[in-house]
Every structure is written in structure tokens, then in C-alpha cells.
C-alpha positions as CSV (number, residue, x, y, z in Angstrom):
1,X,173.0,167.0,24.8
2,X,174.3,166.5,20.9
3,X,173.2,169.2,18.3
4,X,170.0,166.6,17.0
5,X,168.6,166.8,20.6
6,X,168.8,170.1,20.5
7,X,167.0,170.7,17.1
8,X,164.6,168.0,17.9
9,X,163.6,169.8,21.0
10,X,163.0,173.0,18.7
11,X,160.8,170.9,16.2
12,X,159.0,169.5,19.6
13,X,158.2,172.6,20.9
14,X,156.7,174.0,17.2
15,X,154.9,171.2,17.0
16,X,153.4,171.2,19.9
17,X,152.2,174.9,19.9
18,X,150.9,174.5,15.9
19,X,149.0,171.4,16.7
20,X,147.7,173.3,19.7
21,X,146.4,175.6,17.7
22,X,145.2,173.4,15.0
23,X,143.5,171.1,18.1
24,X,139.7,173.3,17.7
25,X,139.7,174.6,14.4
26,X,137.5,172.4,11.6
27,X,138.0,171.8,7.9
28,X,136.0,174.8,7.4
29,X,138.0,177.1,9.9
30,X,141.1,175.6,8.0
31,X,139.9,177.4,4.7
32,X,139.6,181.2,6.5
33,X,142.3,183.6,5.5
34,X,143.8,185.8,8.3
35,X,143.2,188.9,6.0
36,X,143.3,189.4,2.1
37,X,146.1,188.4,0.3
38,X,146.9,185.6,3.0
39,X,146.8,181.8,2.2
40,X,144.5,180.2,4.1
41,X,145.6,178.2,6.8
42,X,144.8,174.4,5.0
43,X,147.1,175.6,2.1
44,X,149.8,176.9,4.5
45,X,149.7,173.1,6.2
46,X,150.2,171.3,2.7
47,X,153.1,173.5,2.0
48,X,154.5,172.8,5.2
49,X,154.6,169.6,4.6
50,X,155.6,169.4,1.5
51,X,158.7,171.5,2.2
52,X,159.7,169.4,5.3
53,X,159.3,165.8,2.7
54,X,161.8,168.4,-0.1
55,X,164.2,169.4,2.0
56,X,164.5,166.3,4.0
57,X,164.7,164.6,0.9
58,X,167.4,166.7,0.0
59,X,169.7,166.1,2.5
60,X,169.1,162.3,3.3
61,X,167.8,160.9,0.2
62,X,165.8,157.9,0.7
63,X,164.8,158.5,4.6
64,X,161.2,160.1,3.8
65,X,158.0,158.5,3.1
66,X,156.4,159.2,-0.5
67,X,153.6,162.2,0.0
68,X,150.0,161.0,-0.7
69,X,149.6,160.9,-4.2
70,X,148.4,163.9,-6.1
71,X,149.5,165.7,-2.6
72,X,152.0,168.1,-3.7
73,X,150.2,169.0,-6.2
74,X,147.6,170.4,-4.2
75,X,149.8,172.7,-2.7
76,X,151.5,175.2,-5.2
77,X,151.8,178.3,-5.1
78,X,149.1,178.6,-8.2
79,X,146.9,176.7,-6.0
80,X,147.4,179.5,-2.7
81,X,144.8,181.6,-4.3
82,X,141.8,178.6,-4.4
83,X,139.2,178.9,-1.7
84,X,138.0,175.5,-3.2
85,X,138.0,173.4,0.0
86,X,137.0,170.0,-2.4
87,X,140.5,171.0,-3.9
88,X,142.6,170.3,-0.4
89,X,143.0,167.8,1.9
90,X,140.9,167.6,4.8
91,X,142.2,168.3,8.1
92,X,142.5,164.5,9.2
93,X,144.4,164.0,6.4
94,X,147.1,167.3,6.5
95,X,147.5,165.9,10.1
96,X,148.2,162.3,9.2
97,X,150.8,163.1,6.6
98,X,152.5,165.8,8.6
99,X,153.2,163.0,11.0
100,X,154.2,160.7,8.8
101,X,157.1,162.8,7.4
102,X,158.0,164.5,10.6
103,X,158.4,161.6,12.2
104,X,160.7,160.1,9.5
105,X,162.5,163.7,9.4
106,X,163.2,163.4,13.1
107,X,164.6,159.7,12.7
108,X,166.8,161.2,9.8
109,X,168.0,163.6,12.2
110,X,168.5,161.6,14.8
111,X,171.1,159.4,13.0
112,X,172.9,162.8,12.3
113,X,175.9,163.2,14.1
114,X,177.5,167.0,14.6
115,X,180.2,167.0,11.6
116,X,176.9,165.6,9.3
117,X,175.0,168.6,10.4
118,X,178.2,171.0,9.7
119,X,178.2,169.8,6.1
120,X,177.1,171.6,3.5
121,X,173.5,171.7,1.7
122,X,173.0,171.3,-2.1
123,X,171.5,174.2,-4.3
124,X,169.5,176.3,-3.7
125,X,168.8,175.3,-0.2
126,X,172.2,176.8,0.5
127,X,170.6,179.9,0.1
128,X,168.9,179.8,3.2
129,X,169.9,176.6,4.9
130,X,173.6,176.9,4.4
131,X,174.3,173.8,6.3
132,X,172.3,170.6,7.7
133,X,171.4,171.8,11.1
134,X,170.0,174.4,10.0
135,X,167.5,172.5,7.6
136,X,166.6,170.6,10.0
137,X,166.4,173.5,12.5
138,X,164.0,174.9,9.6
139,X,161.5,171.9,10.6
140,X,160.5,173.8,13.6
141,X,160.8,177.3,12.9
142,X,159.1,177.0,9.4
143,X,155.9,175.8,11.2
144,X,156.1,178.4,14.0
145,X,156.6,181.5,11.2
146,X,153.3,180.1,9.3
147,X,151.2,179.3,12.7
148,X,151.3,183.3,13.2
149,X,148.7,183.4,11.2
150,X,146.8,181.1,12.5
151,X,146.5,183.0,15.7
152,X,144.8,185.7,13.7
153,X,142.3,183.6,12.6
154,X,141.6,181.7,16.1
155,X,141.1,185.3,17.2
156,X,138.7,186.1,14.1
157,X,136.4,183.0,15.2
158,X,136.4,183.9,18.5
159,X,138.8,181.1,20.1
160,X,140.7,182.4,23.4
161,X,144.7,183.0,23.9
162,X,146.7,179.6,23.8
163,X,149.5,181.1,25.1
């Protein structure tokens, strides 16, 4: 096993516990905050993928898809604070475009070899990516840090343990 197998198996295993926990909640549930002061979980998705389409564009211009239009625009932070769910995607939609760019970021990766991934990142990802692994290793555990929340609200509405 190469260093892109063994990020993609990180991003595999986020995603599959995130859309695990998305799998029962609706558009409505999407909009609940875990607690005051928390974005709500729809926001949380649209700046997931909007990071994963920036940094992936970052490192291997030309390999992502184009967001839906208007799409990042949705998801700023001066947006976080909305609980206008007409101003958001739906959930069919966050879903559809997560895939879209996560399956182009895992073909970016996958045409990585180990000294690409040792090589440096540009400003100001360096900051906290200091190299390309761990960008890409960000894919994964960027999802799982957000889908914490997530579990707060499942329990809020009542939904049993996933894990």
C-alpha cells in the first residue's frame, strides 16, 4: 500500500460514517443547530465542500469540477448565522455536489505519487496542511471533526447510536 491508498482509505472511512449519519435526517433536520452558537448542520456540509473544491484546487489546479453556481456563496461564514433554509441547498443537492468533488479529489490523489505528497503546499494552507498528504488527509478528517455535531443533533431528534 502507497501513501494515496492509505489516505483514500481515511477519506473512505469519514465518508462512510458522515453519510451514515446524514442517511435519516431531512432538509429540515439539516437546518437544527446542536446548541446555540453552532452552525447548523446544512451550513457545515456546504463549507465542507467548499473547502475540499479550495484546497484541492490548490494543490492540483484544474482537477476539480466548478461548484454549482452561486454555491460558495451560500456558504460563508456571514451566512453561518442564517436559519433561512430557502437560503441553502437542499440535502439532495449538498449530497450530489459533495460527490462530485470528492470523487474528483480522490482521482487527484490517486495520480499522486509519495515525493508529490511530500511537497510543499502554497500559502496559507501551509499553515495547517504543511505538505500534500496532509491536504488530502484533511478530506477525511475535516468531515469527521464537523460530523461530531451531527451526533448531537441525531440524539436531539431522537435517532439511535450509529456507532
Amino acid at each position: 500500500m502507497n501513501s494515496s491508498q492509505a489516505i483514500k482509505l481515511n477519506i473512505d472511512m469519514a465518508q462512510m460514517c458522515c453519510n451514515m449519519y446524514l442517511d435519516d435526517l431531512t432538509d429540515a433536520d439539516l437546518m437544527l443547530r446542536p446548541t446555540e452558537g453552532c452552525n447548523h448542520i446544512n451550513w457545515q456540509i456546504g463549507h465542507l465542500i467548499t473547502s475540499d473544491h479550495n484546497m484541492t484546487s490548490a494543490i492540483a489546479a484544474g482537477k476539480m469540477p466548478p461548484l454549482p453556481a452561486g454555491f460558495a456563496d451560500k456558504y460563508t461564514k456571514e451566512t453561518a448565522s442564517s436559519d433561512d433554509a430557502s437560503a441553502f441547498c437542499t440535502k439532495a443537492e449538498l449530497l450530489a455536489a459533495a460527490s462530485e468533488q470528492l470523487t474528483a479529489a480522490v482521482t487527484a490523489l490517486a495520480e499522486m505519487s509519495d515525493d508529490d505528497l511530500d511537497a510543499a503546499t502554497p500559502e496559507p494552507i501551509n499553515a495547517y496542511a504543511p505538505n500534500i498528504g496532509a491536504l488530502f488527509s484533511m478530506l477525511g478528517s475535516h468531515w469527521m471533526m464537523h460530523s461530531g455535531q451531527w451526533v448531537v443533533v441525531r440524539r436531539q431528534l431522537g435517532k439511535p447510536p450509529l456507532f
